[in-house]
C-alpha positions as CSV (number, residue, x, y, z in Angstrom):
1,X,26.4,5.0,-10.8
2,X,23.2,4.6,-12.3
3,X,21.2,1.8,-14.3
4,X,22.1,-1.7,-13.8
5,X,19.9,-4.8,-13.6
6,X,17.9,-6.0,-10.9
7,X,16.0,-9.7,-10.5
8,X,13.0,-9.2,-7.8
9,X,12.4,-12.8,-6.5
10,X,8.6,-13.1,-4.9
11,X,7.3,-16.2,-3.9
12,X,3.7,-14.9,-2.7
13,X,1.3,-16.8,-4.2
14,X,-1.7,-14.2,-3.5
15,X,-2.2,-10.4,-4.7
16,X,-1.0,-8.8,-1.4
17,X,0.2,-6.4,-0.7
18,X,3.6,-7.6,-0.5
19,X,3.1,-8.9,-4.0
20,X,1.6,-5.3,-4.9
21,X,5.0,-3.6,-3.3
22,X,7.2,-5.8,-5.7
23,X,5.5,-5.5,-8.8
24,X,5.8,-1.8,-8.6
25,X,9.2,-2.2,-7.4
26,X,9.9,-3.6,-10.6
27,X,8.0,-1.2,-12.7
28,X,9.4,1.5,-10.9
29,X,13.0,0.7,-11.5
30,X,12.8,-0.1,-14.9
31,X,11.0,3.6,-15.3
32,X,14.2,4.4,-13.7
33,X,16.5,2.8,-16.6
34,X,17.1,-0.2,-14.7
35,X,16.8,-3.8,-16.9
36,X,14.2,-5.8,-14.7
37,X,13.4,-9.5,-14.4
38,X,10.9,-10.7,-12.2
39,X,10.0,-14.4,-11.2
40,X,7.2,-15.5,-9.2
41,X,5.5,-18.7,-8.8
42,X,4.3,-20.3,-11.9
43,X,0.4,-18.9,-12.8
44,X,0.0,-17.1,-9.2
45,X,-1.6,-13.7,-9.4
46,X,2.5,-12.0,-9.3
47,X,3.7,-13.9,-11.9
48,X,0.2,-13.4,-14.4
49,X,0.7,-9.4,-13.6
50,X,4.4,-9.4,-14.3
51,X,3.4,-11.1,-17.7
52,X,1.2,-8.3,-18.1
53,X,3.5,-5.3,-17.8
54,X,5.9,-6.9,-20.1
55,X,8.6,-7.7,-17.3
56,X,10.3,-10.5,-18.3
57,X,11.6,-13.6,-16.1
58,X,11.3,-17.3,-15.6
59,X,8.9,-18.5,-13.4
60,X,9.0,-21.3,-10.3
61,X,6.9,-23.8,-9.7
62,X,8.3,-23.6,-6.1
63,X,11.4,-22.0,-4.4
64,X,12.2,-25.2,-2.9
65,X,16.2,-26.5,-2.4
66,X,15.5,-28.9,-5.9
67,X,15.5,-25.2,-7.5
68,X,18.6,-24.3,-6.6
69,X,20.4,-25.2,-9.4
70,X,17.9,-23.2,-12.1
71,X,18.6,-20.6,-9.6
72,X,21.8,-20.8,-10.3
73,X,21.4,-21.5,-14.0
74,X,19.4,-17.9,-14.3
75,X,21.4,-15.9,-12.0
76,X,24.5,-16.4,-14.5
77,X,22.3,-16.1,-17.4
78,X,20.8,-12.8,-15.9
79,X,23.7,-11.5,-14.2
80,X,21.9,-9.3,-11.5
81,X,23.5,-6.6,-10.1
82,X,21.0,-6.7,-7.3
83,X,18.5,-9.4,-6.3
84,X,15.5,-7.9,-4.4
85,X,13.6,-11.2,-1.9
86,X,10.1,-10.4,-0.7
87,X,10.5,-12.8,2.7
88,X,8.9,-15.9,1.3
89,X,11.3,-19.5,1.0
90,X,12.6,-17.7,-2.1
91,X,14.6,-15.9,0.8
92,X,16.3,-19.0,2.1
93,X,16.9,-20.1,-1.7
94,X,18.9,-17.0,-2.2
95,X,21.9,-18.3,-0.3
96,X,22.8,-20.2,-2.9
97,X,23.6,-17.5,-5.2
98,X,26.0,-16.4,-3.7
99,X,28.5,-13.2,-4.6
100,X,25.6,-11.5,-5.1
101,X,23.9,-8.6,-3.7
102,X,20.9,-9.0,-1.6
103,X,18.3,-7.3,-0.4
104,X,15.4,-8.4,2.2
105,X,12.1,-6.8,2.1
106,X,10.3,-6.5,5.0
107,X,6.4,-5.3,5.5
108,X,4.1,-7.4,7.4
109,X,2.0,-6.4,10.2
110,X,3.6,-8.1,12.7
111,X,6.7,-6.4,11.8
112,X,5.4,-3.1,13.1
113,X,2.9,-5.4,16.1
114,X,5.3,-8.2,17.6
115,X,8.5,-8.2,19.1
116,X,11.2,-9.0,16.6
117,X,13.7,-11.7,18.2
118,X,17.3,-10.2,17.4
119,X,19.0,-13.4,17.0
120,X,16.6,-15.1,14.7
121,X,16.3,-11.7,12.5
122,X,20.1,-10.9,12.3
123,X,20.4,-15.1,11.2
124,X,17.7,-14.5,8.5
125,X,19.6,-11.0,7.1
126,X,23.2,-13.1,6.8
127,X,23.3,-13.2,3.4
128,X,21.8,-9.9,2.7
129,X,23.6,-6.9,2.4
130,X,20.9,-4.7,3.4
131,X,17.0,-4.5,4.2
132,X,14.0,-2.9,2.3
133,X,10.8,-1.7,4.5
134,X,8.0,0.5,3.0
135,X,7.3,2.6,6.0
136,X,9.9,4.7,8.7
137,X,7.9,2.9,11.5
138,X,10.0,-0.2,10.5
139,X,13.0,1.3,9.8
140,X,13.3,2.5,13.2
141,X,12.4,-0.8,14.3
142,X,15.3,-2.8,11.8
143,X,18.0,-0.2,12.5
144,X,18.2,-0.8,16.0
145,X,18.4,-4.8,15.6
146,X,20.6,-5.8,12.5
147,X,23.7,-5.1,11.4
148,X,23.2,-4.2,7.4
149,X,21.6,-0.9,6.4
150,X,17.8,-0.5,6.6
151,X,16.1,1.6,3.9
152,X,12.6,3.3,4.2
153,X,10.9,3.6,0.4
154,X,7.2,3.9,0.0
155,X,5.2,2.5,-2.5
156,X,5.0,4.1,-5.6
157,X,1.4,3.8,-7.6
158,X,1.2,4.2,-11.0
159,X,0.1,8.2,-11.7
160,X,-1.2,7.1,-15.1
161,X,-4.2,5.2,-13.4
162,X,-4.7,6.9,-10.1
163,X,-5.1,11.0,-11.0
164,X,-7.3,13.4,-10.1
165,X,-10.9,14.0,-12.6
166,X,-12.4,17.2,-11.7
167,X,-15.0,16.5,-14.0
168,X,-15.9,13.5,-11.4
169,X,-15.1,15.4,-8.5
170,X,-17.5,18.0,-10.1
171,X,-20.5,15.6,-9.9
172,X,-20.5,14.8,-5.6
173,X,-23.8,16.4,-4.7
174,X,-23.8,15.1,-1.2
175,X,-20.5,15.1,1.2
176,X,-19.5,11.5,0.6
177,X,-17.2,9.5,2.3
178,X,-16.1,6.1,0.6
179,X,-14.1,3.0,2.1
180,X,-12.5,0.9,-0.3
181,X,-10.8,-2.4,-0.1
182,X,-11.8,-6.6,0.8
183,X,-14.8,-6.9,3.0
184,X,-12.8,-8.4,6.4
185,X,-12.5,-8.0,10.2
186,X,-9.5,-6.3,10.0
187,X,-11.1,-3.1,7.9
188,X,-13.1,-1.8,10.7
189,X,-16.3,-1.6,8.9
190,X,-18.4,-2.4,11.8
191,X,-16.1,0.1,14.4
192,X,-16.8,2.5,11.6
193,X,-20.7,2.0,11.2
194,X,-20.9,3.5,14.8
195,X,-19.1,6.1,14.0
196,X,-20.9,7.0,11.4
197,X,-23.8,7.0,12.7
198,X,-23.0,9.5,15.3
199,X,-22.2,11.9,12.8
200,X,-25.3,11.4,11.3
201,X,-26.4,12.5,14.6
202,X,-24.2,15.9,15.0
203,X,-24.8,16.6,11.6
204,X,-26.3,20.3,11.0
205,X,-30.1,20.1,9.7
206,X,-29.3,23.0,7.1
207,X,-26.4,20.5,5.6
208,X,-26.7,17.9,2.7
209,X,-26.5,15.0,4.5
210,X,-23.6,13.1,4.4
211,X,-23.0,9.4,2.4
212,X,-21.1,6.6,2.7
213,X,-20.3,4.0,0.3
214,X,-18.1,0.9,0.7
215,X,-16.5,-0.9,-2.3
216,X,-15.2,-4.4,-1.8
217,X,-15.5,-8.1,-2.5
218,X,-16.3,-10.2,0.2
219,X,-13.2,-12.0,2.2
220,X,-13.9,-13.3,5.6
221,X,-17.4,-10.8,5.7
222,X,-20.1,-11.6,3.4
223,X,-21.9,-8.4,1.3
224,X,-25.1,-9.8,3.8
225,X,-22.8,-9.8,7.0
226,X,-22.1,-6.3,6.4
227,X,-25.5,-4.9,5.4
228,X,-26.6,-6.4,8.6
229,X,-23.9,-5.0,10.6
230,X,-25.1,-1.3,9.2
231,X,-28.9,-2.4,9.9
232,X,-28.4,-3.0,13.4
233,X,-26.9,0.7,14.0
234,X,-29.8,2.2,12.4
235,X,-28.1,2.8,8.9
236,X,-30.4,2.6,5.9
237,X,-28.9,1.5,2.7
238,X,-30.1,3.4,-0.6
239,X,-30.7,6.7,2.0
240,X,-27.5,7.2,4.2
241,X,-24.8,4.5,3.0
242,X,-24.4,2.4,-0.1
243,X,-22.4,-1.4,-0.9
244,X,-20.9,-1.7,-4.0
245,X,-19.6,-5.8,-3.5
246,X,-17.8,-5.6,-7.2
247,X,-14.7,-4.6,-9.0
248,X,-15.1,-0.9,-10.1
249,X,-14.1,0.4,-13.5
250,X,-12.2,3.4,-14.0
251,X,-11.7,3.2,-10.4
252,X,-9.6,6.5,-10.4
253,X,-12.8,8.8,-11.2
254,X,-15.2,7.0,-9.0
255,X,-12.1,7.7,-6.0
256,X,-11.9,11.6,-7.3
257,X,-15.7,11.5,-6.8
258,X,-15.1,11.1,-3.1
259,X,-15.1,14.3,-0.4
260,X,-13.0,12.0,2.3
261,X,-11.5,8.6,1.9
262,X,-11.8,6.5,4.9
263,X,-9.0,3.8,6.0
264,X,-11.0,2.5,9.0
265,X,-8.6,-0.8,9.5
266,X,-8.1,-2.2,13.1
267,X,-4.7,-3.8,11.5
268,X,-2.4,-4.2,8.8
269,X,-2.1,-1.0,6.7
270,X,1.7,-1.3,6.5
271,X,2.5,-0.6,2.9
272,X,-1.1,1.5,2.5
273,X,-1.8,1.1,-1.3
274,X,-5.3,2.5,-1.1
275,X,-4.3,5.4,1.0
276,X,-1.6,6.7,-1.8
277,X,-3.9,6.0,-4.5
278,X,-6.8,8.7,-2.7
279,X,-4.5,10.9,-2.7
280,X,-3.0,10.5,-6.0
281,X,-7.0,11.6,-6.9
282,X,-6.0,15.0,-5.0
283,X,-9.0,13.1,-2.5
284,X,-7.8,13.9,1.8
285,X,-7.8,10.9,4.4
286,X,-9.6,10.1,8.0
287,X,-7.5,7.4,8.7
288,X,-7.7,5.0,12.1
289,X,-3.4,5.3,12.2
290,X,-2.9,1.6,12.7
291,X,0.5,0.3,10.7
292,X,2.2,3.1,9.5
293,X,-1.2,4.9,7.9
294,X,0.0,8.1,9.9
295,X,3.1,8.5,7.5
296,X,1.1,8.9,4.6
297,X,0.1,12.2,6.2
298,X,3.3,14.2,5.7
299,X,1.9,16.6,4.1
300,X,-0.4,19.0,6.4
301,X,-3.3,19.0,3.8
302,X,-3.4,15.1,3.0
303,X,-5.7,14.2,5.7
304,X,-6.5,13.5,10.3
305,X,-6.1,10.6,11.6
306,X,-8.7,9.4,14.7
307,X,-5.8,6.9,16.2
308,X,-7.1,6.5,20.1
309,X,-10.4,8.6,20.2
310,X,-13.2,7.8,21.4
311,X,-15.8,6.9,19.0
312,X,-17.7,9.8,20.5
313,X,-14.5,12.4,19.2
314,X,-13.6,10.5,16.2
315,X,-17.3,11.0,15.1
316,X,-16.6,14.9,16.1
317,X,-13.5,15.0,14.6
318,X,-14.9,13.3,11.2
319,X,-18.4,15.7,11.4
320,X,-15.8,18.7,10.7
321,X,-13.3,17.3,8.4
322,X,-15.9,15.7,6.4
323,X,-17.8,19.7,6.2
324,X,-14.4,21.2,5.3
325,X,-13.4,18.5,2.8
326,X,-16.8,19.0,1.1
327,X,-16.2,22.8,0.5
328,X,-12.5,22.3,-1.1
329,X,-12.2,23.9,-5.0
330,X,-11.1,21.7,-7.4
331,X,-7.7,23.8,-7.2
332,X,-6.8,22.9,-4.0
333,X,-7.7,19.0,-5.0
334,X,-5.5,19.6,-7.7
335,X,-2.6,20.9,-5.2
336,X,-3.2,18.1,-3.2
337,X,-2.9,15.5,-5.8
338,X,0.3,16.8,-7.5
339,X,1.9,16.7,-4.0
340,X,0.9,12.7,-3.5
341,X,2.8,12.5,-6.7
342,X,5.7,13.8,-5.7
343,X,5.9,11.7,-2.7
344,X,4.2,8.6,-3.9
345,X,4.8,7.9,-7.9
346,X,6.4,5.1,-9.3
347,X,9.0,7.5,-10.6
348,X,9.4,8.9,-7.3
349,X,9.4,5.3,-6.1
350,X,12.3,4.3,-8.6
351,X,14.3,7.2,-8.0
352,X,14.6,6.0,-4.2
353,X,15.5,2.4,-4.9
354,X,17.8,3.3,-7.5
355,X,19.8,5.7,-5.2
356,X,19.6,2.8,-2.4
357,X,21.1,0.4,-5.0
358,X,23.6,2.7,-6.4
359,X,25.2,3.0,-2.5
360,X,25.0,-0.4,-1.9
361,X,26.8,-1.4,-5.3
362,X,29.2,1.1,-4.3
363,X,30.0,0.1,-0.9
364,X,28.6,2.8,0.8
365,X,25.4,1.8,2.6
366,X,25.0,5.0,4.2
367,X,25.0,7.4,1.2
């Protein structure tokens, strides 16, 4: 089989990641020649970006039980072969639809971090057929709990944004490592100030020196909070390290410009958006290998990860991949680049659900 239509149901009312995941979900199967319509809360961040890529759908003001009848009203209208439910109350809602085939995503961090009750998880997957996670890590996990099928598909990024510029990458004059993504706890900016600063310290004299710059809006830490945090271990902005606290334009270039991306995050990192879209720009990874960061470096050339070193052998560790990193040819960032694609595309992305629909329209989960 191929083609069919899909309705992706997503009750997230920020620009998460989840959100992110089914979004591109959507654009990924309609690349693939499925027909696509996507409701989201009325005027929530989903919903205004579905507008935006043209994918059509009526929206919710809630997915409360008073909505179950315009469920109902839309499913016959629509006629979904498949009905994709990102884990919010538009999850429960579902059951009302029923003779239809559902699928459950699944990609929080406490997936991977807490124990998952089997009885409460196997009563939330009834009226699912099968279970979507974006990483192996949870596959492994799901498999051994429920009864439906579990299938692992990454998150594909959109390769007409996120590509390598050698033109940018032409410009780094100084080994430059760059951190990018919401100034909060959870990214590890202060873990990763220290260890920045010893490789400042191991660094060869007869070396550029190395620079770091960190683009982000401020969450739960302020663009002050951090600036102090690099202050007290002896980092000097403007000399060593840089803040950027804004959206960036053209975002792609200013990632090709980068020697080694840093994903310094104490938590989360379960779907790992920014990761992909480094090395979509052909640019390697030092990751901390919290959530399933470590499976985005299937490929022997896409990057180290530091996950339980000392800050003493991280730094180490970082001090040579940093050196090597900066002496790569724009050929091998090429190489580099067109493998993320292949792995990590919306096409490749599309390809994968589409083949995980087909079996399950079929009847046979495990094709």
């Amino acid at each position: 089989m191929s083609q069919g239509v899909a309705w992706i149901l997503c009750s997230n009312r920020w620009n998460s990641a989840i959100t992110e995941y089914a979004l591109s979900a959507a654009r990924a199967l309609r690349l693939n020649g499925w027909t696509v319509f996507f409701s989201g809360l009325t005027d929530s961040p989903g919903e205004r970006r579905a507008r935006s890529y043209d994918l059509p759908g009526d929206s919710f003001v809630d997915f409360g039980l008073k909505e179950s009848l315009k469920l109902r009203r839309l499913k016959k209208s629509i006629n979904p072969d498949a009905v994709l439910l990102f884990g919010g109350p538009e999850t429960f809602l579902a059951r009302f639809i029923p003779r239809t085939l559902r699928v459950r995503f699944r990609g929080q961090d406490r997936d991977v971090t807490d124990r998952l009750p089997p009885l409460k998880t196997r009563l939330n997957m009834q009226h699912c057929v099968a279970m979507l996670v974006p990483a192996r890590i949870l596959e492994e996990r799901f498999q051994n709990i429920i009864w439906q099928p579990v299938w692992s598909v990454a998150l594909g990024i959109d390769s007409g944004k996120f590509y390598f510029h050698p033109e940018a990458f032409a410009e780094v004059r100084r080994p430059t490592l760059r951190i990018l993504g919401r100034l909060d706890p959870i990214k590890g900016h202060q873990t990763f100030f220290s260890i920045f600063r010893q490789v400042l310290r191991l660094w060869p004299k007869n070396r550029p020196e190395p620079f770091l710059e960190i683009i982000g809006e401020g969450a739960n830490i302020s663009p002050e909070q951090l600036r102090r945090m690099a202050a007290d271990h002896r980092l000097r902005e403007g000399e060593n390290w840089r803040l950027r606290a804004e959206r960036v334009d053209r975002i792609g270039e200013v990632m090709s410009a980068t020697d080694l991306a840093v994903i310094s995050s104490l938590g989360s990192e379960v779907i790992c958006r920014v990761a992909e879209e480094f090395l979509l720009c052909g640019v390697p990874l030092f990751v901390s290998g919290v959530g399933s960061l470590e499976e985005c470096l299937s490929d022997k050339s896409f990057g180290s990860s530091y996950r339980g070193l000392s800050e003493e052998r991280a730094a180490t560790l970082l001090t040579e991949k940093l050196w090597q990193a900066s002496q790569e040819s724009t050929s091998q960032r090429q190489a580099r680049a067109e493998a993320a694609r292949q792995l990590f595309s919306l096409e490749t992305m599309g390809k994968e659900l589409s083949t995980m629909l087909d079996a399950l329209r079929s009847g046979d989960p495990d094709d």
